[in-house]
N, CA, C and O atoms as a GROMACS GRO file, in nm:
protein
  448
    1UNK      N    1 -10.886 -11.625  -4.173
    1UNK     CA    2 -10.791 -11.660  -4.278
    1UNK      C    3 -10.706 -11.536  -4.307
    1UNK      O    4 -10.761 -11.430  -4.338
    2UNK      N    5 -10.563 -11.548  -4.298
    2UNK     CA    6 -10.484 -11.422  -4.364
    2UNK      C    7 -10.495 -11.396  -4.436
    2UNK      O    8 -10.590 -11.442  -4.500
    3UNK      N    9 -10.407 -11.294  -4.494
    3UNK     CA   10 -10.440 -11.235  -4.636
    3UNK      C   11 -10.371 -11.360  -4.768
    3UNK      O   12 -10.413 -11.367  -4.884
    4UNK      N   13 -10.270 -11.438  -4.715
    4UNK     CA   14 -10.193 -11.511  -4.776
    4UNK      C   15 -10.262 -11.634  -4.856
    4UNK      O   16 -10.249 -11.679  -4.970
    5UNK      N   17 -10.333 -11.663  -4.754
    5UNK     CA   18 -10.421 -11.796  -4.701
    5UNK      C   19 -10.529 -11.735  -4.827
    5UNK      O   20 -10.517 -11.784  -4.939
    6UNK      N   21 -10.619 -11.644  -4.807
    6UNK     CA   22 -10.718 -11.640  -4.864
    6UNK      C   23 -10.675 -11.519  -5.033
    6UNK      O   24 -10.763 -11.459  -5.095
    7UNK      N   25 -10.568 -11.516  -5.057
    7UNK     CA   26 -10.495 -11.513  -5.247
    7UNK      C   27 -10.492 -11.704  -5.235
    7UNK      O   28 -10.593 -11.763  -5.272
    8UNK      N   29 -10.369 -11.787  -5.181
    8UNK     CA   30 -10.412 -11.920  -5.170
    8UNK      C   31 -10.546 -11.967  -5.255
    8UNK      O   32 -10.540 -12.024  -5.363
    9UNK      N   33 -10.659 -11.935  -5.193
    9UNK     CA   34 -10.762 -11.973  -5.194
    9UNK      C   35 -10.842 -11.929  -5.290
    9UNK      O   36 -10.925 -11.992  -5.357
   10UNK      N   37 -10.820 -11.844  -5.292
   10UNK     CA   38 -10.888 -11.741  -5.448
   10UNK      C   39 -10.809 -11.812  -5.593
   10UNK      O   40 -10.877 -11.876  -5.674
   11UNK      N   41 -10.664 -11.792  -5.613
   11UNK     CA   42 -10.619 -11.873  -5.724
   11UNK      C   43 -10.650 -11.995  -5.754
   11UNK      O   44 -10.653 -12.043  -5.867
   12UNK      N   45 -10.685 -12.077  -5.600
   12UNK     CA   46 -10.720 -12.195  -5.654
   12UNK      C   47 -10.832 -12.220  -5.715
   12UNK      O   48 -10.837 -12.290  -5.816
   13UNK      N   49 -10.931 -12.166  -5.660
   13UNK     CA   50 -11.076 -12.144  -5.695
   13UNK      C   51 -11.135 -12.137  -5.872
   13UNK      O   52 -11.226 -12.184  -5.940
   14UNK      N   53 -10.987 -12.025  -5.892
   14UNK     CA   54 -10.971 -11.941  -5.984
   14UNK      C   55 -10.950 -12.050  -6.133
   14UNK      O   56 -10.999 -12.038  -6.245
   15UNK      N   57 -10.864 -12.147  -6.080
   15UNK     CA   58 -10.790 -12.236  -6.163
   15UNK      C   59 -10.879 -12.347  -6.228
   15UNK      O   60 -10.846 -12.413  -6.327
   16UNK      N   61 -10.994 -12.358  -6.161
   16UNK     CA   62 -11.076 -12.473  -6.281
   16UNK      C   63 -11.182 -12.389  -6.343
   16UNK      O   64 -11.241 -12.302  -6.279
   17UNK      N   65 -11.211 -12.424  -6.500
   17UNK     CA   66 -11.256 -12.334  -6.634
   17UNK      C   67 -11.389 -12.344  -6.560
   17UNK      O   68 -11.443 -12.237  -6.531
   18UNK      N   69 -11.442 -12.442  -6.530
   18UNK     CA   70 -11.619 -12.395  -6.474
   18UNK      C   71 -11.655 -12.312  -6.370
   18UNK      O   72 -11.765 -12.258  -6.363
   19UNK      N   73 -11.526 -12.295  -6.251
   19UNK     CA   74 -11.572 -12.201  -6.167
   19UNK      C   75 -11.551 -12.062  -6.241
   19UNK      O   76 -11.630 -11.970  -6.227
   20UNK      N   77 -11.452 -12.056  -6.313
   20UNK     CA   78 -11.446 -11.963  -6.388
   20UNK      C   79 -11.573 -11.859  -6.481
   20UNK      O   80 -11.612 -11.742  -6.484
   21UNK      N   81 -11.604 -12.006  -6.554
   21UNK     CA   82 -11.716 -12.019  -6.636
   21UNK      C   83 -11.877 -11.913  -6.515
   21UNK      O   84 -11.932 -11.805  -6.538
   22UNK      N   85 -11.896 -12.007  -6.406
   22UNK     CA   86 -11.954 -11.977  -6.343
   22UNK      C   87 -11.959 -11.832  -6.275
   22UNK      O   88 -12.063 -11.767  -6.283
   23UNK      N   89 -11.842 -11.781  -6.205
   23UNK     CA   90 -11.806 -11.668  -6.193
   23UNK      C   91 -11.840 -11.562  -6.308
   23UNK      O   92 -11.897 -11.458  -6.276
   24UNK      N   93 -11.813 -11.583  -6.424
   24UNK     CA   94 -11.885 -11.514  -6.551
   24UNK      C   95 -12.015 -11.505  -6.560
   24UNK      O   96 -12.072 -11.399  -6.588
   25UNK      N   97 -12.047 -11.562  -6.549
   25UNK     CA   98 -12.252 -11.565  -6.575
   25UNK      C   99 -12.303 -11.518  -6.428
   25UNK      O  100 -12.420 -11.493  -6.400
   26UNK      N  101 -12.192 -11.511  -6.340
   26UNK     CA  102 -12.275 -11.406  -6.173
   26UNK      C  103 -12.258 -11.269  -6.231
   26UNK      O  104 -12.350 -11.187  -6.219
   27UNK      N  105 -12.143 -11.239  -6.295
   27UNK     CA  106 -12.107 -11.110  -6.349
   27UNK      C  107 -12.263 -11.083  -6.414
   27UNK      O  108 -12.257 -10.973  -6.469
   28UNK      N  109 -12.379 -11.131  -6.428
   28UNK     CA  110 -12.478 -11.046  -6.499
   28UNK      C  111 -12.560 -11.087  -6.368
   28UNK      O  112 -12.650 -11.005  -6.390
   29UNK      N  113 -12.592 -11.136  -6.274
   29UNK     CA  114 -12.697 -11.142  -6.162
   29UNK      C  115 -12.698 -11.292  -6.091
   29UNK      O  116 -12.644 -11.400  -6.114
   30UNK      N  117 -12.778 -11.247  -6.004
   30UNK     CA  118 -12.763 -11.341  -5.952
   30UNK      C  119 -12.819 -11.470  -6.010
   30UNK      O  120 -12.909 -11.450  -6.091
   31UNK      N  121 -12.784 -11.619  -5.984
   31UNK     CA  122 -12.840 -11.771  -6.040
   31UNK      C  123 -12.899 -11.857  -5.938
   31UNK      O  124 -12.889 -11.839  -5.816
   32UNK      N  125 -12.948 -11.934  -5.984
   32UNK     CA  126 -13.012 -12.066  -5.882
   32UNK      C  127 -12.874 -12.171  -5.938
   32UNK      O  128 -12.825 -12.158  -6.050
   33UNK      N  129 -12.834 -12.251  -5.857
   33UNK     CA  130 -12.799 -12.372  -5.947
   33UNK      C  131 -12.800 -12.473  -6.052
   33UNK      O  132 -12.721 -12.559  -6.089
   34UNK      N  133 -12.944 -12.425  -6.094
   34UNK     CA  134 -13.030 -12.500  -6.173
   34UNK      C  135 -12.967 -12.381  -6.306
   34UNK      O  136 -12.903 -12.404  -6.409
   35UNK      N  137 -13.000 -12.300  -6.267
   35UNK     CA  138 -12.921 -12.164  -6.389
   35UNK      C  139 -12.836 -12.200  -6.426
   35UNK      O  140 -12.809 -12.236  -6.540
   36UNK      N  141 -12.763 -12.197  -6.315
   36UNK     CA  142 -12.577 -12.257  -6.298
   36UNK      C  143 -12.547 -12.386  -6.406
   36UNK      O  144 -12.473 -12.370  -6.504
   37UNK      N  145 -12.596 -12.476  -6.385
   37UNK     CA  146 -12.574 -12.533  -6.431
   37UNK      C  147 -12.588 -12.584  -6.574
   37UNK      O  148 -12.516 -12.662  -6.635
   38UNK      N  149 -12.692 -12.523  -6.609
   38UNK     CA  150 -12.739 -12.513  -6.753
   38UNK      C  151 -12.647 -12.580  -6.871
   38UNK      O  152 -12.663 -12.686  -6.933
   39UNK      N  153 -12.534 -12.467  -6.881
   39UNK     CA  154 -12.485 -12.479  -6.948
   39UNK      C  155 -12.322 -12.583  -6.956
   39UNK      O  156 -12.220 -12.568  -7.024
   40UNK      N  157 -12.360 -12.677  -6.862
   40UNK     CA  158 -12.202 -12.748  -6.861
   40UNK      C  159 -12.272 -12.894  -6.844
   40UNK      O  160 -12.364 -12.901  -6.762
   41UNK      N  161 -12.250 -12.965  -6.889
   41UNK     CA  162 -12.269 -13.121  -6.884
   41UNK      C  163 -12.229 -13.221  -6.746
   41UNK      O  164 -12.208 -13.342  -6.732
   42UNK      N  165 -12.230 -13.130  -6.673
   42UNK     CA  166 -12.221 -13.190  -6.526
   42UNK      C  167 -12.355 -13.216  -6.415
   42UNK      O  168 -12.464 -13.162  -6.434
   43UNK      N  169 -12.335 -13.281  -6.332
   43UNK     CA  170 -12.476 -13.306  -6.237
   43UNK      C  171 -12.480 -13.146  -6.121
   43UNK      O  172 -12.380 -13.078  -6.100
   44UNK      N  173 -12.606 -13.122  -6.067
   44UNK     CA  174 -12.641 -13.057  -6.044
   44UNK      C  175 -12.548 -13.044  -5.895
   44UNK      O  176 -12.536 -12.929  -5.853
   45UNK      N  177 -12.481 -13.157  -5.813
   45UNK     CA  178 -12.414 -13.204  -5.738
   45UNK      C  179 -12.278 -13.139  -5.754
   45UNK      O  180 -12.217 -13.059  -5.683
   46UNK      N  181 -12.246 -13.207  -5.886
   46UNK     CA  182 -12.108 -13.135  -5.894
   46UNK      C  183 -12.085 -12.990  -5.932
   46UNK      O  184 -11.969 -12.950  -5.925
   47UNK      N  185 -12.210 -12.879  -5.986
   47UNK     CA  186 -12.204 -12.726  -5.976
   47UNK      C  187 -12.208 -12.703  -5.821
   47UNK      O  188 -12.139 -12.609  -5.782
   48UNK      N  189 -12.269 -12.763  -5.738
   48UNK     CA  190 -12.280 -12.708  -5.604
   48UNK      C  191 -12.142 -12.758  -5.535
   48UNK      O  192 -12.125 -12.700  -5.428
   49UNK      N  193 -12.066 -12.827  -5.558
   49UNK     CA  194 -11.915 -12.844  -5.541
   49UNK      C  195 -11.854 -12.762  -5.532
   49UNK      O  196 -11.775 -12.722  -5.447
   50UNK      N  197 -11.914 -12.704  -5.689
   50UNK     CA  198 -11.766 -12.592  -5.759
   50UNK      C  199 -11.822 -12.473  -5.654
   50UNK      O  200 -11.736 -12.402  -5.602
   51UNK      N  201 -11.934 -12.455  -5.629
   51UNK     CA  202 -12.020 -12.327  -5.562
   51UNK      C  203 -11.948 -12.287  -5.432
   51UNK      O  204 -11.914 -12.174  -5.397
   52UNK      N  205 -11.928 -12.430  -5.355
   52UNK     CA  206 -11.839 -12.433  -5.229
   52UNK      C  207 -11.738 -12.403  -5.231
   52UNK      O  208 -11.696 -12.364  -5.122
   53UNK      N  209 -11.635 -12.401  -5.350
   53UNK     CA  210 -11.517 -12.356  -5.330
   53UNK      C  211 -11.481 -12.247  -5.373
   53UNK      O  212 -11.373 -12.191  -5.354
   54UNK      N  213 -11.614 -12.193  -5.462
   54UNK     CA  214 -11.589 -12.067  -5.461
   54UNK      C  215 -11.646 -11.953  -5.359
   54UNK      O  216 -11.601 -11.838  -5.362
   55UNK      N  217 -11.756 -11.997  -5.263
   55UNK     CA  218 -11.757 -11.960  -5.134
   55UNK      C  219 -11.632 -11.936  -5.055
   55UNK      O  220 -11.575 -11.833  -5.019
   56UNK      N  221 -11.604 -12.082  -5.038
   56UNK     CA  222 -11.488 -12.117  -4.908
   56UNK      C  223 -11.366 -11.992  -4.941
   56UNK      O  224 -11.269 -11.962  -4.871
   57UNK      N  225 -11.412 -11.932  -5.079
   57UNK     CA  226 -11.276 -11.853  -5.151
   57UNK      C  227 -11.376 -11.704  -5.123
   57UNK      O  228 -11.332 -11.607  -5.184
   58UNK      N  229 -11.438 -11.690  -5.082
   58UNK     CA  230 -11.472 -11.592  -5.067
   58UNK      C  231 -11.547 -11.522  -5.213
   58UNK      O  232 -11.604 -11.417  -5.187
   59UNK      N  233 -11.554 -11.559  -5.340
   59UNK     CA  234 -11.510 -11.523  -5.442
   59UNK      C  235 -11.729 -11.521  -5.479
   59UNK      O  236 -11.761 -11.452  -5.576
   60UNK      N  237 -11.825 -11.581  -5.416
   60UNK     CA  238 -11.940 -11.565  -5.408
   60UNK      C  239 -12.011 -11.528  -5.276
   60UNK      O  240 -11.936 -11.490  -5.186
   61UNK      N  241 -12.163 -11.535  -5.244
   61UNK     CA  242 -12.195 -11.512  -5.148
   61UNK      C  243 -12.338 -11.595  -5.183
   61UNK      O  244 -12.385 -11.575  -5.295
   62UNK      N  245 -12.421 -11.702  -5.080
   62UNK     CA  246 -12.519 -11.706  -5.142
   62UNK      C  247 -12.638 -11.770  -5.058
   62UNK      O  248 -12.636 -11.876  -4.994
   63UNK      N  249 -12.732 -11.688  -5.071
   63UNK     CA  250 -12.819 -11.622  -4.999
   63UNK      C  251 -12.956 -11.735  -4.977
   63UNK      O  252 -12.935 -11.840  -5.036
   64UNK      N  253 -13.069 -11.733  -4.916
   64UNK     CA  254 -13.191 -11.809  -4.906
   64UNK      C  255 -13.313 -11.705  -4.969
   64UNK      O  256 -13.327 -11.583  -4.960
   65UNK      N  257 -13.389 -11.804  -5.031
   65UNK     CA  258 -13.531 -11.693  -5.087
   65UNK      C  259 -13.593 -11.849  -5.095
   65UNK      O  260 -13.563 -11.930  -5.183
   66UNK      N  261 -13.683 -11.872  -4.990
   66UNK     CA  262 -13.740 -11.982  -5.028
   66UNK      C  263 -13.670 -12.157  -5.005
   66UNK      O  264 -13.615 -12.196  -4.903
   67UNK      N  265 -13.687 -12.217  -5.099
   67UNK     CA  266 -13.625 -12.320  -5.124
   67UNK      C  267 -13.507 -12.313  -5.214
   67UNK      O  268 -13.434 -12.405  -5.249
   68UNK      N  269 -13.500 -12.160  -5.254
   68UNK     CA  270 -13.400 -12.122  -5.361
   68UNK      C  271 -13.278 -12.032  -5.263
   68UNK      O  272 -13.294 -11.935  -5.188
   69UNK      N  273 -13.112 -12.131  -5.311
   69UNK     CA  274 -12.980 -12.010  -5.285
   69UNK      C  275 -12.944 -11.995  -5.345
   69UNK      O  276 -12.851 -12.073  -5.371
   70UNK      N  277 -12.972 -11.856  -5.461
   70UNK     CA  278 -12.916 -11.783  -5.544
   70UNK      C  279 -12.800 -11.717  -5.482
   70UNK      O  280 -12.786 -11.667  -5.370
   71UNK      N  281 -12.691 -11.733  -5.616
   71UNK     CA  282 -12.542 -11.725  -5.581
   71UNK      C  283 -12.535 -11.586  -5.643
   71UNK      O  284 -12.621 -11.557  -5.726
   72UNK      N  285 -12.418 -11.476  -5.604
   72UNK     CA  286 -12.426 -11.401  -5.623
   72UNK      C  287 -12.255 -11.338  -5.641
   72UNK      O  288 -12.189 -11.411  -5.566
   73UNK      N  289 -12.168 -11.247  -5.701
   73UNK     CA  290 -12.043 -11.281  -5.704
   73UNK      C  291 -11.999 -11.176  -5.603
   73UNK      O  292 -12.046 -11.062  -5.612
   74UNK      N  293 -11.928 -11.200  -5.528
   74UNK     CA  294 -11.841 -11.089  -5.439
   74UNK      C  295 -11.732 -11.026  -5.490
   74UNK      O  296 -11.674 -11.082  -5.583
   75UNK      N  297 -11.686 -10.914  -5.448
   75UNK     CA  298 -11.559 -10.833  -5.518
   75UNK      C  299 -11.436 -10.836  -5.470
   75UNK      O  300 -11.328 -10.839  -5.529
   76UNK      N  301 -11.480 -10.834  -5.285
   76UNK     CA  302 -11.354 -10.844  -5.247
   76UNK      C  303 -11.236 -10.905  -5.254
   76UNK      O  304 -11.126 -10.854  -5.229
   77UNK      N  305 -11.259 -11.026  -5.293
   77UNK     CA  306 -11.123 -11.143  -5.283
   77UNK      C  307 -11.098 -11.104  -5.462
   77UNK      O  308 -10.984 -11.103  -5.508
   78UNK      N  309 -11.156 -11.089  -5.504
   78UNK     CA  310 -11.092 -11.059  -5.663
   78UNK      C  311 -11.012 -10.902  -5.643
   78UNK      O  312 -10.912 -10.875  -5.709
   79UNK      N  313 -11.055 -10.832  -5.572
   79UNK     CA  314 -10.976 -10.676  -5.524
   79UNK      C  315 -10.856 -10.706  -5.494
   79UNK      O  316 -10.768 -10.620  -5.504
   80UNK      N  317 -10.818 -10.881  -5.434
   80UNK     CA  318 -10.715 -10.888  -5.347
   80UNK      C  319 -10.630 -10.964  -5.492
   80UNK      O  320 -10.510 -10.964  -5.522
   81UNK      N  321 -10.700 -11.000  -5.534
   81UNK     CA  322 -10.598 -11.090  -5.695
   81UNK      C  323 -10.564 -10.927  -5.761
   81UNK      O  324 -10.449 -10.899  -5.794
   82UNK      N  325 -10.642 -10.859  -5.770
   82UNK     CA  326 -10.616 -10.725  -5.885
   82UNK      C  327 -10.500 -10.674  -5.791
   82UNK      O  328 -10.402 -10.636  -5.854
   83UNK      N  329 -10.488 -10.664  -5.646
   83UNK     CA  330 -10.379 -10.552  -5.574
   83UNK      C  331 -10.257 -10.662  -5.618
   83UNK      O  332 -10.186 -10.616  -5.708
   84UNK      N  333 -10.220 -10.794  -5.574
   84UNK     CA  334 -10.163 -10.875  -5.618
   84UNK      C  335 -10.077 -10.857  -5.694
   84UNK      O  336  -9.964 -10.813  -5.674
   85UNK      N  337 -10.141 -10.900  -5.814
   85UNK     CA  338 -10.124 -10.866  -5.983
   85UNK      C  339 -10.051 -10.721  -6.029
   85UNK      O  340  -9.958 -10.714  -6.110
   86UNK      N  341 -10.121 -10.593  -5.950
   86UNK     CA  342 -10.071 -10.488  -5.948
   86UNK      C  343  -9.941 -10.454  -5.943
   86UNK      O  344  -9.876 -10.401  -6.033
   87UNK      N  345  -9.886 -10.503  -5.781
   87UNK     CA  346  -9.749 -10.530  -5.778
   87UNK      C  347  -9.655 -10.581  -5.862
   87UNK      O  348  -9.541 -10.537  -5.873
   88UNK      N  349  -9.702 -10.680  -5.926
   88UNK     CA  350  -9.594 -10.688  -6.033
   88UNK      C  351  -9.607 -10.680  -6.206
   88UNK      O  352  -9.528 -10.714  -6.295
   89UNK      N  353  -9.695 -10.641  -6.209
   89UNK     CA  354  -9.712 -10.540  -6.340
   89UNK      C  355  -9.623 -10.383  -6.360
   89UNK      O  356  -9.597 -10.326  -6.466
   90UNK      N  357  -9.586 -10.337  -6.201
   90UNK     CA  358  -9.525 -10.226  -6.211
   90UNK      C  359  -9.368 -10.270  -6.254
   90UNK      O  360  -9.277 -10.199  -6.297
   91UNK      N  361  -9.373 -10.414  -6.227
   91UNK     CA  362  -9.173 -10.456  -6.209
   91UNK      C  363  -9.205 -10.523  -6.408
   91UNK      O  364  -9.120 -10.531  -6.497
   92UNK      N  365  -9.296 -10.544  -6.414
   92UNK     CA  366  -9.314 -10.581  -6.577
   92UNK      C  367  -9.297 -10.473  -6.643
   92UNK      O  368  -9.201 -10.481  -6.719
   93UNK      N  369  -9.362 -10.352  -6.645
   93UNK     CA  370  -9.316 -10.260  -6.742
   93UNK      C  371  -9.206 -10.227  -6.699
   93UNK      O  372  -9.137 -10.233  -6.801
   94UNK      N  373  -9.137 -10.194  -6.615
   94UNK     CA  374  -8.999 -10.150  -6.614
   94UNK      C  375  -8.930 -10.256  -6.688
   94UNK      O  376  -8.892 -10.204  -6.793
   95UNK      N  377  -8.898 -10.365  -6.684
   95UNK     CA  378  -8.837 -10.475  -6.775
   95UNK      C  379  -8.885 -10.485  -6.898
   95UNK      O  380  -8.807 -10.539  -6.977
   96UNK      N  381  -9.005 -10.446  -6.950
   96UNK     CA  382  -9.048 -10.413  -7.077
   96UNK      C  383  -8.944 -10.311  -7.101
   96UNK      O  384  -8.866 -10.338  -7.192
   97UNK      N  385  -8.923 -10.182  -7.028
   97UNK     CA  386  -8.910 -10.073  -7.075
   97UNK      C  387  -8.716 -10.071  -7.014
   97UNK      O  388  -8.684  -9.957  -6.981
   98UNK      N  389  -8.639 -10.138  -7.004
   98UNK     CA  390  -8.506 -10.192  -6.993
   98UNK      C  391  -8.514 -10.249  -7.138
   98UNK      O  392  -8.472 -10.185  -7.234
   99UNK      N  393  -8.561 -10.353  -7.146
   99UNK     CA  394  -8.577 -10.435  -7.283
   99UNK      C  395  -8.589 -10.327  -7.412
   99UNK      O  396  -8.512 -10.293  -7.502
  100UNK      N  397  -8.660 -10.308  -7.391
  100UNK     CA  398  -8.667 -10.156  -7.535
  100UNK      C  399  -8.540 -10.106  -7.541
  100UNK      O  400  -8.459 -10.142  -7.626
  101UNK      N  401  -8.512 -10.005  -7.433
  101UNK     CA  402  -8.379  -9.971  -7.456
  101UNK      C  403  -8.267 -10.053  -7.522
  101UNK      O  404  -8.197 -10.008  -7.613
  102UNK      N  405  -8.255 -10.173  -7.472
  102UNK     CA  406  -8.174 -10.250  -7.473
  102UNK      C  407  -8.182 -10.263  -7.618
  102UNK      O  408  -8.078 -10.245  -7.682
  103UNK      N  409  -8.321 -10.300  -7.693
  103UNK     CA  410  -8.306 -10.304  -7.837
  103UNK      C  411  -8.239 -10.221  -7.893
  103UNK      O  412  -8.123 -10.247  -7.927
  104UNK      N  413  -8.295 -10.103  -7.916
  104UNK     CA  414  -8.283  -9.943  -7.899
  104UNK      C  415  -8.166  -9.957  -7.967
  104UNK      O  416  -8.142  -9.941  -8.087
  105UNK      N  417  -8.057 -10.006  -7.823
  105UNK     CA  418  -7.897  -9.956  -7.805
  105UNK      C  419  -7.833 -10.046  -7.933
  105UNK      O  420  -7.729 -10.015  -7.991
  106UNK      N  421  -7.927 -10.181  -7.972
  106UNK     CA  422  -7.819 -10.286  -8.041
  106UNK      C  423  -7.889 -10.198  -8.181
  106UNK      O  424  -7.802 -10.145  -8.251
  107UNK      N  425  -7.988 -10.183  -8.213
  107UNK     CA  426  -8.002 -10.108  -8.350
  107UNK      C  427  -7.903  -9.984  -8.376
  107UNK      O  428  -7.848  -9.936  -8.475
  108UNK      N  429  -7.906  -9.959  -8.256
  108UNK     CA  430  -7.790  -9.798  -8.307
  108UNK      C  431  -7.693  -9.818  -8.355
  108UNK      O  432  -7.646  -9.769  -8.458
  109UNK      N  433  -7.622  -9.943  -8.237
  109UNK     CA  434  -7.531  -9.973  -8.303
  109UNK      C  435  -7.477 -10.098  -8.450
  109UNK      O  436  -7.374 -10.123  -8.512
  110UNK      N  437  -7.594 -10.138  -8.446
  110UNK     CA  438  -7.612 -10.236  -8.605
  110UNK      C  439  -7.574 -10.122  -8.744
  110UNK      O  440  -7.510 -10.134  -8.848
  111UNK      N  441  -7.645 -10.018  -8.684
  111UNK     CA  442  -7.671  -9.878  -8.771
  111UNK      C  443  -7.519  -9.852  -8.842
  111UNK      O  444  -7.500  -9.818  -8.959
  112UNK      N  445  -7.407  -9.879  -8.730
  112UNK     CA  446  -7.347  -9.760  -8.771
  112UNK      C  447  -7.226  -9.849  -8.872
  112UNK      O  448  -7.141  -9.787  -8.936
   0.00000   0.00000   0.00000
């Protein structure tokens, strides 16, 4: 998968509140599905859904111990949303910082 393909794939991932949700609670260790699911009013079926697409996104990793695949969160594809994001945060503050001026210039001259 390119690099294109797999931002694609990460935002989408990104975009429903339970994978989200889910992605949050790996942030402290790893889960069973049964963990996973705990806390959302869905079948145990449909967390292992959301699990797949956040695999297929690169965005987990998840492993065998038994009869148990504890999910676990990966960094890389979120490294690739943060470089992303990066890029145009640098073109945001400059337009923040045009905009200021711009105030700046109409107060001076309101001033006079």
């Amino acid at each position: 998968m390119d690099e294109q393909d797999r931002l694609s794939a990460t935002f989408a991932a990104l975009a429903d509140p339970t994978r989200r949700a889910i992605l949050a609670r790996l942030t402290e260790g790893e889960a069973t599905v049964n963990e996973l699911a705990e806390p959302f009013p869905i079948s145990l079926q449909a967390v292992s859904k959301h699990l797949k697409v956040l695999e297929r996104a690169g965005l987990i990793a998840r492993g065998r111990s038994a009869q148990l695949r504890p999910s676990r969160i990966q960094g890389e594809a979120l490294k690739g949303v943060a470089d992303w994001v990066a890029d145009y945060r640098e073109f945001w503050e400059e337009s923040f910082d045009r905009l200021g001026e711009h105030l700046t210039e109409l107060q001076r001259r309101a001033a006079r």
